[in-house]
MARMAR-238203 format. One line per field, with one value per atom (N, C-alpha, C, O): residue number from 1; chain; atom name; x, y, z. Coordinates in pm, 1 decimal. Example, Ala and Ser with C-alpha at 12.3 -4.5 7.8 and 13.67 -1.06 7.14 Angstrom:
BEGIN
i	1 1 1 1 2 2 2 2
ch	A A A A A A A A
at	N CA C O N CA C O
xx	1319.0 1230.0 1320.0 1423.6 1285.0 1367.0 1290.0 1340.9
yy	-569.0 -450.0 -330.0 -331.9 -225.0 -106.0 3.0 113.8
zz	780.0 780.0 780.0 846.5 708.0 714.0 787.0 803.9
REM end
This chain:
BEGIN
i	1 1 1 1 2 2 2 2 3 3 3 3 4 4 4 4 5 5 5 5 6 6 6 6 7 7 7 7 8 8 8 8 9 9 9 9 10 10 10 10 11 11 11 11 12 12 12 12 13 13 13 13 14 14 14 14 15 15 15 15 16 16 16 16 17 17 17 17 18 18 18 18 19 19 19 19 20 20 20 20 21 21 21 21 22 22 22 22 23 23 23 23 24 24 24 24 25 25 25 25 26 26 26 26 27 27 27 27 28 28 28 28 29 29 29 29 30 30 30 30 31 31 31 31 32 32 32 32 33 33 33 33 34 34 34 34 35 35 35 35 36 36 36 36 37 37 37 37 38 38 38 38 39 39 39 39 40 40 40 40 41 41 41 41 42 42 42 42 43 43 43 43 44 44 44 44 45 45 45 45 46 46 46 46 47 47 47 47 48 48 48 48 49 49 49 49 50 50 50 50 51 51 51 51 52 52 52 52 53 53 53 53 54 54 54 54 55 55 55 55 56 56 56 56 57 57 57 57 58 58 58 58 59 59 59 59 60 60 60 60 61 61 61 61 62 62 62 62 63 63 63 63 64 64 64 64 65 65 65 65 66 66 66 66 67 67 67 67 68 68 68 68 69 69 69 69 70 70 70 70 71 71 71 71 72 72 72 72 73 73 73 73 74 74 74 74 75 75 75 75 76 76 76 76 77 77 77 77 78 78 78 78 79 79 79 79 80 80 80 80 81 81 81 81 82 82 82 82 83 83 83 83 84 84 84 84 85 85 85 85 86 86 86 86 87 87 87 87 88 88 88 88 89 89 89 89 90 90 90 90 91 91 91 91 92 92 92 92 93 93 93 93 94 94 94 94 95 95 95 95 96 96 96 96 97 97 97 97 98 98 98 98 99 99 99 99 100 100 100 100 101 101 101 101 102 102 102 102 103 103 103 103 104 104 104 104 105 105 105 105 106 106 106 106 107 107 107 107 108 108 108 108 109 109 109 109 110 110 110 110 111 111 111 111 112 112 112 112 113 113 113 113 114 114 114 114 115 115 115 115 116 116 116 116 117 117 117 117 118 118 118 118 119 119 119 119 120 120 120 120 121 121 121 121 122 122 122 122 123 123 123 123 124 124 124 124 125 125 125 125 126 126 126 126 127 127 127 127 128 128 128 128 129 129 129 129 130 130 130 130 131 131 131 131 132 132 132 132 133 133 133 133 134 134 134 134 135 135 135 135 136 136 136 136 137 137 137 137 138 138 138 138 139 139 139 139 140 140 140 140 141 141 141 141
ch	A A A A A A A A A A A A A A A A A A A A A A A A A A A A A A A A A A A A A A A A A A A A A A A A A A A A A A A A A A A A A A A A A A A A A A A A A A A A A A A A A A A A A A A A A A A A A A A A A A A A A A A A A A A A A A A A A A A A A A A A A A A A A A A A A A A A A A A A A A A A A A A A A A A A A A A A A A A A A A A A A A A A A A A A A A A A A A A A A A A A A A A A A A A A A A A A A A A A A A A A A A A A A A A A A A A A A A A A A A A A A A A A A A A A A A A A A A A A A A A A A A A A A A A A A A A A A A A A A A A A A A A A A A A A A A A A A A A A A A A A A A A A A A A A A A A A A A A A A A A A A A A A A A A A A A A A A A A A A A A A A A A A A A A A A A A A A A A A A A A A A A A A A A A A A A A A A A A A A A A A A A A A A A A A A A A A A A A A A A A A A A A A A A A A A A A A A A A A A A A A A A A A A A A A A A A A A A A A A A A A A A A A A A A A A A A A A A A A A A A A A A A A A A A A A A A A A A A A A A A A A A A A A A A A A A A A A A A A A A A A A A A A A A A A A A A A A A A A A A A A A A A A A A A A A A A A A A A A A A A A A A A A A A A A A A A A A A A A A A A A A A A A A A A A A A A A A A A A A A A A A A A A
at	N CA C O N CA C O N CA C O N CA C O N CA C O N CA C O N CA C O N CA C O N CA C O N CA C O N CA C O N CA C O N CA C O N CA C O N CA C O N CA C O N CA C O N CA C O N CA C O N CA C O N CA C O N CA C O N CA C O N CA C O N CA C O N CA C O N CA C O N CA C O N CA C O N CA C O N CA C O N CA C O N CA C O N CA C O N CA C O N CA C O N CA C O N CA C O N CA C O N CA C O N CA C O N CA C O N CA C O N CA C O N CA C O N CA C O N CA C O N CA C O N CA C O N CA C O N CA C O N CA C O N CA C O N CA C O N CA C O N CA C O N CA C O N CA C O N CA C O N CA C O N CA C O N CA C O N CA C O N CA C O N CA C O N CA C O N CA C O N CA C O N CA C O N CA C O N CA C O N CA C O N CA C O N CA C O N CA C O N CA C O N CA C O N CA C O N CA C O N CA C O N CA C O N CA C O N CA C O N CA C O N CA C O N CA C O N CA C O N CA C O N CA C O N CA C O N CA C O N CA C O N CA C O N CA C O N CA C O N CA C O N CA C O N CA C O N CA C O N CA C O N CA C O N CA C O N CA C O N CA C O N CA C O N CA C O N CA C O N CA C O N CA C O N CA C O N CA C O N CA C O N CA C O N CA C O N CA C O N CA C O N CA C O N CA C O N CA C O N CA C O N CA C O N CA C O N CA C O N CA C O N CA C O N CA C O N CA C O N CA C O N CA C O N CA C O N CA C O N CA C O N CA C O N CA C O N CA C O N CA C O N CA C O N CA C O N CA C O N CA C O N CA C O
xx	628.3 553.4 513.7 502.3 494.8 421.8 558.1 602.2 581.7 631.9 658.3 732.5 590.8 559.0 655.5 764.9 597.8 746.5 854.0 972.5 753.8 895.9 1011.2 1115.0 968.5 1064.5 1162.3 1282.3 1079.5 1186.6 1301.7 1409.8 1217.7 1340.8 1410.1 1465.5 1418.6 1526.4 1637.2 1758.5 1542.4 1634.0 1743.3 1865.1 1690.1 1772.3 1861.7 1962.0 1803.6 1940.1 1998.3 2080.9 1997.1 2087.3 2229.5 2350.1 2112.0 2184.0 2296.9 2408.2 2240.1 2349.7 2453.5 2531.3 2480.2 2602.3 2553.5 2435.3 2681.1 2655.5 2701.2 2687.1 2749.0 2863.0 2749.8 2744.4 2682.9 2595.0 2484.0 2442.5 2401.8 2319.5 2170.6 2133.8 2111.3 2012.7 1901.4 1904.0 1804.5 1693.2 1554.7 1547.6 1464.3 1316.8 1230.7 1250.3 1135.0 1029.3 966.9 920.1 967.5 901.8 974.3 909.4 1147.8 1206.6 1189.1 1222.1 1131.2 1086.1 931.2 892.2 880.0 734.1 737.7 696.5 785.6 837.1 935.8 933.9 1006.9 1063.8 971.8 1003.2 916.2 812.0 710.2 628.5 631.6 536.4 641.0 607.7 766.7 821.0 840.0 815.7 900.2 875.5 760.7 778.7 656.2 490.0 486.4 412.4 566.1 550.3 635.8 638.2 691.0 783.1 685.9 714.2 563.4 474.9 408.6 418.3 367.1 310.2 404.1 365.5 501.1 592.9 596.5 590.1 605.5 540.6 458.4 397.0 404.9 277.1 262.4 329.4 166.8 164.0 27.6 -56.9 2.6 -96.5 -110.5 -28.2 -240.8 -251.8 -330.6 -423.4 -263.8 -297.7 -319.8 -262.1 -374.6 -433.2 -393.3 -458.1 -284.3 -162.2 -19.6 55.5 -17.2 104.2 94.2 -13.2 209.5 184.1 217.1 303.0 193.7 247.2 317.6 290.2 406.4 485.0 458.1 474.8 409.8 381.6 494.5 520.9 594.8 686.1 685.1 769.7 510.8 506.2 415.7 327.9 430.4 337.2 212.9 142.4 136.4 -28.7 -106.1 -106.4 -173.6 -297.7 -345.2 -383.7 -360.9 -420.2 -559.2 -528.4 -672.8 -807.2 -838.2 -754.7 -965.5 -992.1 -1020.0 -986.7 -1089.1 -1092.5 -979.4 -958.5 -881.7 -761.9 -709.6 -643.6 -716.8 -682.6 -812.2 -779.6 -907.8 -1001.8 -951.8 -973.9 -892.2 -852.9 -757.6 -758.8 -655.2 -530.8 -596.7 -592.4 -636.7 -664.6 -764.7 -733.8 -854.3 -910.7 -789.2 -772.1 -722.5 -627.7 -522.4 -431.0 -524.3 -383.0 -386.7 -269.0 -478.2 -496.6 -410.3 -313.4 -476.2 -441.8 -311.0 -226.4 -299.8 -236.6 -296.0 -233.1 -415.0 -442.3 -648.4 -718.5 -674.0 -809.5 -878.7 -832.6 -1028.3 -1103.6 -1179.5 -1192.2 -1235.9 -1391.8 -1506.9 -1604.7 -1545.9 -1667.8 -1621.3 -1698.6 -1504.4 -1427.8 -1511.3 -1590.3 -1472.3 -1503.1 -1628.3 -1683.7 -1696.4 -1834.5 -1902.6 -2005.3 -1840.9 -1981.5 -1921.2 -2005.7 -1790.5 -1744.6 -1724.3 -1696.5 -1736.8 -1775.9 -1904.9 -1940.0 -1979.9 -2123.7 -2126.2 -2219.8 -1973.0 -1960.7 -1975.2 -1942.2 -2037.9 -2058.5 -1925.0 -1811.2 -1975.8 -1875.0 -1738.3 -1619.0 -1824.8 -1790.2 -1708.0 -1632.8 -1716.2 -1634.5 -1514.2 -1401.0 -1517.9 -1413.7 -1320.3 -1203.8 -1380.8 -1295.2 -1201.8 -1097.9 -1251.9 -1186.9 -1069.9 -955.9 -1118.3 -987.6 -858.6 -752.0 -915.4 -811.0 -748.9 -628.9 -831.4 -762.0 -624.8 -510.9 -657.9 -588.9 -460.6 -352.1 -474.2 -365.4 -251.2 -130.3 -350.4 -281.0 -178.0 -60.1 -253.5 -160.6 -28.1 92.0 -76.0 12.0 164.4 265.5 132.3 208.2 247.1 356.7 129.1 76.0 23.1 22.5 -44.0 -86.7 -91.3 -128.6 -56.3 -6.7 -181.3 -264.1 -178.9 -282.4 -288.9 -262.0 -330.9 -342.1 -433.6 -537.9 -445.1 -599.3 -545.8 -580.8 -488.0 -497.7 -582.0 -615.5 -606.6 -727.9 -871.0 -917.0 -912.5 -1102.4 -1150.3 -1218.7 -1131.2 -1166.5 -1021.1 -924.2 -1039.9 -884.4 -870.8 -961.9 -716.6 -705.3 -578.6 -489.1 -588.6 -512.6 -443.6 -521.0 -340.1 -222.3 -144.1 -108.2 -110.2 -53.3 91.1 105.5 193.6 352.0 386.4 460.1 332.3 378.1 333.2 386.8 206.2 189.9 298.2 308.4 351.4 427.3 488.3 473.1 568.6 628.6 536.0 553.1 441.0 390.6 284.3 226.1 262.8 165.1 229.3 174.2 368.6 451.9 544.6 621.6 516.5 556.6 507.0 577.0 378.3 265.1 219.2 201.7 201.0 212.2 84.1 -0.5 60.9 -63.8 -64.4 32.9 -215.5 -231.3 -184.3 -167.2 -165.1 -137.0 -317.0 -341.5 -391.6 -515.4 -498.8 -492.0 -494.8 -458.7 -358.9 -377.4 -263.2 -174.5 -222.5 -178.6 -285.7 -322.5 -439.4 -469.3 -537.4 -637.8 -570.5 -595.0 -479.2 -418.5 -360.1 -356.5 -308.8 -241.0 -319.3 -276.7 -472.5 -603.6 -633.2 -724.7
yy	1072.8 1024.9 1137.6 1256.1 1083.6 1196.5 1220.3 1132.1 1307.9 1305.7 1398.4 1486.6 1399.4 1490.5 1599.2 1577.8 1744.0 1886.5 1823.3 1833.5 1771.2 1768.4 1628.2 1599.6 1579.7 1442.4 1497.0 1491.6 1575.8 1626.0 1793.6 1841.4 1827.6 1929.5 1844.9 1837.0 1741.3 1680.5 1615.8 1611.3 1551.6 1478.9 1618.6 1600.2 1739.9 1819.4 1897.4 1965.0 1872.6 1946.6 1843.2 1863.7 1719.2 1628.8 1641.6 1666.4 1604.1 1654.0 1783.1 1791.3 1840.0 1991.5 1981.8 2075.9 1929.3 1896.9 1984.0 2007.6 2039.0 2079.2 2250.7 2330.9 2272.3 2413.4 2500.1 2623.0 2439.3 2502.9 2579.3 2528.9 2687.7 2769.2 2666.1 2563.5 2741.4 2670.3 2694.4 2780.7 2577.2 2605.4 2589.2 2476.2 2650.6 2599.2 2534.4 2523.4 2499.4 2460.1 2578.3 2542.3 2691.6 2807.8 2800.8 2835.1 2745.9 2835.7 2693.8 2694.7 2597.8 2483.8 2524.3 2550.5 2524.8 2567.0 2666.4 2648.0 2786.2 2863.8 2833.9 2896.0 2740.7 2711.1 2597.3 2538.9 2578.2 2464.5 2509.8 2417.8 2665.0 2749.1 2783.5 2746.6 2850.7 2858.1 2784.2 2813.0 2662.4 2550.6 2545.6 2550.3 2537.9 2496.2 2602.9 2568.2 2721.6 2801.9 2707.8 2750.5 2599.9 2518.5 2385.6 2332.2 2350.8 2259.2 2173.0 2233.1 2092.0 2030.5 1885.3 1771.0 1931.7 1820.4 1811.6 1703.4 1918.2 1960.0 1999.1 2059.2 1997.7 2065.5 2034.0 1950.4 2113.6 2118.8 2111.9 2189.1 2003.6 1972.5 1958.2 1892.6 2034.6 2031.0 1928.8 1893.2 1867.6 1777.7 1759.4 1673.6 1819.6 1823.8 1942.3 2041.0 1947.4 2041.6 2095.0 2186.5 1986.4 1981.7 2006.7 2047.8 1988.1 1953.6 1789.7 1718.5 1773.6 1670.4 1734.8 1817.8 1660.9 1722.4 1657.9 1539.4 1679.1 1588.0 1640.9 1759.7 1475.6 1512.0 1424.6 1368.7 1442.5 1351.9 1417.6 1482.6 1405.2 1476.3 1450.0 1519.3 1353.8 1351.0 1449.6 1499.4 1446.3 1541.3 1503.7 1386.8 1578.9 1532.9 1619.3 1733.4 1607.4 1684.0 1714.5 1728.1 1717.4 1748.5 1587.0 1513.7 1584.2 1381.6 1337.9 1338.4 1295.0 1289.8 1303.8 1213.8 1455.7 1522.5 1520.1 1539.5 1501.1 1438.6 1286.8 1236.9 1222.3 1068.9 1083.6 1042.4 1141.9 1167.1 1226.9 1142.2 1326.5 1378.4 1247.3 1210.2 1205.3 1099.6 996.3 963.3 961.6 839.3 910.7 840.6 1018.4 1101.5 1037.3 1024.3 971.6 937.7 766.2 734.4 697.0 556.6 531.9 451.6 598.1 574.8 524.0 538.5 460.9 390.4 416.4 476.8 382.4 401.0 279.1 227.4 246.2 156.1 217.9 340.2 153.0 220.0 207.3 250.2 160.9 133.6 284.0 355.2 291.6 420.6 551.6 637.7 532.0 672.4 669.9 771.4 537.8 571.4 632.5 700.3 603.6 598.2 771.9 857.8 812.2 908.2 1015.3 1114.4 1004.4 1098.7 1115.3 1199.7 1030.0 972.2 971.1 1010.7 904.1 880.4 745.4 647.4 728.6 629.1 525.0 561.3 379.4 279.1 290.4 260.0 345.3 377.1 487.0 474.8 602.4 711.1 674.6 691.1 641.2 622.0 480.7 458.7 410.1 320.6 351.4 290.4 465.6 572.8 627.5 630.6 689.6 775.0 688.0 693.6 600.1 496.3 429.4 406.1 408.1 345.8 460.8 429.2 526.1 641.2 628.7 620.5 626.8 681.4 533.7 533.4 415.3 345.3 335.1 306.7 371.1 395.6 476.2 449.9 545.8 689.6 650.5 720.2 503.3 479.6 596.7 645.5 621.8 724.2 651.3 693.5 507.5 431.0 280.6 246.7 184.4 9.1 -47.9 0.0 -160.1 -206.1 -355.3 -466.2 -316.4 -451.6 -507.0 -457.0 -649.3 -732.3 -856.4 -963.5 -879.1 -943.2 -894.8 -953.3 -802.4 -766.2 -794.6 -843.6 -760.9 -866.7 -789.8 -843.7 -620.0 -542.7 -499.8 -514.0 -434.7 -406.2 -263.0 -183.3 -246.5 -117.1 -87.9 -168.4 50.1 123.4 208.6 291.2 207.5 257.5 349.8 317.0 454.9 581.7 605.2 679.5 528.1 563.7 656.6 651.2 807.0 943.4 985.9 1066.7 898.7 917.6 841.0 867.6 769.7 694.0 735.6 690.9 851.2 901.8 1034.8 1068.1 1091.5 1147.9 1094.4 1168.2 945.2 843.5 783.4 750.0 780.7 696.5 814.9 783.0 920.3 1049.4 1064.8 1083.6 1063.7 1083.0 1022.3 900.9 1060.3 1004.5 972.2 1056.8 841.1 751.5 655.0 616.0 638.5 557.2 400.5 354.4 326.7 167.6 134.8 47.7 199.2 123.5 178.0 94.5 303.2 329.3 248.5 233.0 200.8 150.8 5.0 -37.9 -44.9 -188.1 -161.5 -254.3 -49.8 -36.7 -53.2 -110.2 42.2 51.3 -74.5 -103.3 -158.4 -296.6 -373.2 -460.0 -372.9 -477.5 -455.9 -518.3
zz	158.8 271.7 362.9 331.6 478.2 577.7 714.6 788.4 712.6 903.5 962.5 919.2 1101.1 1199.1 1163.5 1111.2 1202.2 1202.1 1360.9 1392.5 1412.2 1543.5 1503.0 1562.7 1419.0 1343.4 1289.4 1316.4 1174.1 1054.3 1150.3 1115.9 1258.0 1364.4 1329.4 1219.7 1452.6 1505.9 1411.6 1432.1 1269.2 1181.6 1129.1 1128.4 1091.9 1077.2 1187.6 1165.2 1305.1 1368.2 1393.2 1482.1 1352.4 1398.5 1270.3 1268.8 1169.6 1048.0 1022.6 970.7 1063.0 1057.1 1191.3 1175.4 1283.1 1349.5 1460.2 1485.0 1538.2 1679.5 1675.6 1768.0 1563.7 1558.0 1443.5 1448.7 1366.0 1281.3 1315.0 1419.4 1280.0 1339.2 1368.7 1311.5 1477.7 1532.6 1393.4 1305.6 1416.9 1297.8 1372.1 1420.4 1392.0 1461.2 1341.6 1220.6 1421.7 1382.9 1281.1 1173.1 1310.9 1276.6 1143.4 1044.6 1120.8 1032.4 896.5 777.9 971.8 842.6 808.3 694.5 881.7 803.5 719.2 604.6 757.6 631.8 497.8 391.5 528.0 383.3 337.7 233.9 371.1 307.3 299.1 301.4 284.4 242.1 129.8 17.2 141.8 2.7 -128.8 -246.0 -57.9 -139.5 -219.3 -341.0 -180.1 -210.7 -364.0 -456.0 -376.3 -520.3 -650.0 -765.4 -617.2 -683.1 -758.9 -866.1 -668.2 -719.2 -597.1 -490.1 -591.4 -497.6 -432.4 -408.2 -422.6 -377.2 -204.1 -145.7 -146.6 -16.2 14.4 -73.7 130.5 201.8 364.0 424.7 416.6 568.9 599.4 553.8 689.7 732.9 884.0 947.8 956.8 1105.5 1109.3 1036.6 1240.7 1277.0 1479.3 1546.1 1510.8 1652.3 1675.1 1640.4 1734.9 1798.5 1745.0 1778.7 1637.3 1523.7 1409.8 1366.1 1324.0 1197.2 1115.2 1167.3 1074.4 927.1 791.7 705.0 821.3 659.2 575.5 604.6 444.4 333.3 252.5 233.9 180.1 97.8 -29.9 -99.6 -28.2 -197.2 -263.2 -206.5 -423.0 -508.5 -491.8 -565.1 -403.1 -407.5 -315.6 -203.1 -437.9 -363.1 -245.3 -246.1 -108.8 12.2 -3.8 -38.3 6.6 -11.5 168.7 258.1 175.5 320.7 374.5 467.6 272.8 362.5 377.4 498.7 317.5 396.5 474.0 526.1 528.7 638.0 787.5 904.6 755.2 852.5 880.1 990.4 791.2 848.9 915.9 1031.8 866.5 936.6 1108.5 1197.8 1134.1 1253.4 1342.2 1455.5 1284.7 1331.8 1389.0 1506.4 1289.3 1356.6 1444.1 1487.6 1469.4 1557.4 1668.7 1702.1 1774.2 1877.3 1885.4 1954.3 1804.8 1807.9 1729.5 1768.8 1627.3 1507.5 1395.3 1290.5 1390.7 1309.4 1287.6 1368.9 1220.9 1163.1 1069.2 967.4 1151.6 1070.5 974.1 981.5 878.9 804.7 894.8 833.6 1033.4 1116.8 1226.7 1290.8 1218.4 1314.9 1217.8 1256.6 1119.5 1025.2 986.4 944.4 997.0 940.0 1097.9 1095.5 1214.2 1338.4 1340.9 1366.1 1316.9 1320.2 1284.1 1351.6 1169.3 1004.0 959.8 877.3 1017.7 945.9 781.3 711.8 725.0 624.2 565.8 632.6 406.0 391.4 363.0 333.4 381.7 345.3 216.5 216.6 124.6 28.1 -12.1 -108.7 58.7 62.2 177.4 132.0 278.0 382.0 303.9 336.8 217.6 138.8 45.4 20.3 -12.7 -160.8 -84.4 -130.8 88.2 113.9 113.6 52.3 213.2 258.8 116.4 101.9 34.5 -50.3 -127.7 -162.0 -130.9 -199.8 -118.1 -175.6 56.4 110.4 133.6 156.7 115.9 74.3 -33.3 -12.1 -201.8 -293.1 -270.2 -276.7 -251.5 -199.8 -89.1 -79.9 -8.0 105.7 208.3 235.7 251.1 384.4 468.2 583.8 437.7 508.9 479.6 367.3 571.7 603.3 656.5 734.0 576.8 643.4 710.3 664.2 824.5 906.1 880.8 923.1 792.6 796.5 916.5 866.9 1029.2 1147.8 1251.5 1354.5 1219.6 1330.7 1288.4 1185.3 1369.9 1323.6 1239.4 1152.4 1232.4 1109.1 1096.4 1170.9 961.1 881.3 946.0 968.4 974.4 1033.9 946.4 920.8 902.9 783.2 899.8 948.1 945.2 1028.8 961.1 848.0 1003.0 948.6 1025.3 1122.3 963.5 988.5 1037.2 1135.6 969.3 1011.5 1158.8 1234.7 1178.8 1331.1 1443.1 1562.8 1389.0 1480.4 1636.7 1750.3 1571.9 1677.2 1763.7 1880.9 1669.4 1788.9 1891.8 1971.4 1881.5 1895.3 2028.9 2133.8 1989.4 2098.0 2207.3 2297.8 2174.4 2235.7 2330.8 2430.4 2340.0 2435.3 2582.8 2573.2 2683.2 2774.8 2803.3 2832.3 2796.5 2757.5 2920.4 2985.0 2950.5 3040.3 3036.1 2923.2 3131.6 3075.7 3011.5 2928.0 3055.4 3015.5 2842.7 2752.6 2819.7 2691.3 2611.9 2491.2 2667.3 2612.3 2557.0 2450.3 2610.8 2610.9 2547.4 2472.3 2546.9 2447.2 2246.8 2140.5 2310.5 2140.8 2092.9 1973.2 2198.0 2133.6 2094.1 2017.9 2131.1 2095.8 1964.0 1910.2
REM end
């Protein structure tokens, strides 16, 4: 799946206890550039200001990674979002999503009036953020 570098910090310094040496951010992106000579099981992807950790064998291309950055804001992404946004066709913004669906990188909501393909890995830097109440109530619609 996908999740933020400041997720996977914390899951590991939580992981390694209180007496064990400190680890940064700096010192995971580098073992996960090492990793990457092992096969495509990891990878690092920017995403605004951050990264995304990818810890599954699928290929992410650049459309992928344009959806991902697109949905960084809300969490989540339509095909009417990516077409007014991408000026991509119906048809291509369907292929990505569908993919990242397979993949389980992305949940899709059909309760909303258009279907919105929601991205997990954004979760926490989505809910991190210090968002207006009008924002807040934008994203719940």
């Amino acid at each position: 799946g996908l999740i933020t570098l400041e997720e996977l910090h914390q899951q590991v310094l939580k992981g390694r206890g209180k007496f064990a040496q400190d680890v940064s951010q700096d010192d995971l992106l580098r073992a996960i550039k090492k990793l990457k000579v092992l096969g495509n099981g990891f990878g690092i992807i920017p995403v605004g200001g951050t990264y995304l950790i990818q810890s599954v064998p699928a290929e992410l291309n650049m459309d992928h990674t344009v959806i991902l950055q697109l949905a960084e804001k809300k969490g989540y992404v339509t095909v009417s979002e990516i077409r007014s946004s991408l000026k991509w066709e119906t048809e291509r913004a369907k292929q990505v999503l569908e993919h990242l669906l397979k993949e389980g990188m992305a949940w899709l909501d059909t309760q909303a009036a258009e279907p919105q393909y929601w991205l997990p890995a954004l979760f926490t830097e989505l809910y991190s953020q210090e968002i207006t109440p009008e924002e807040a109530k934008e994203a719940t619609l």
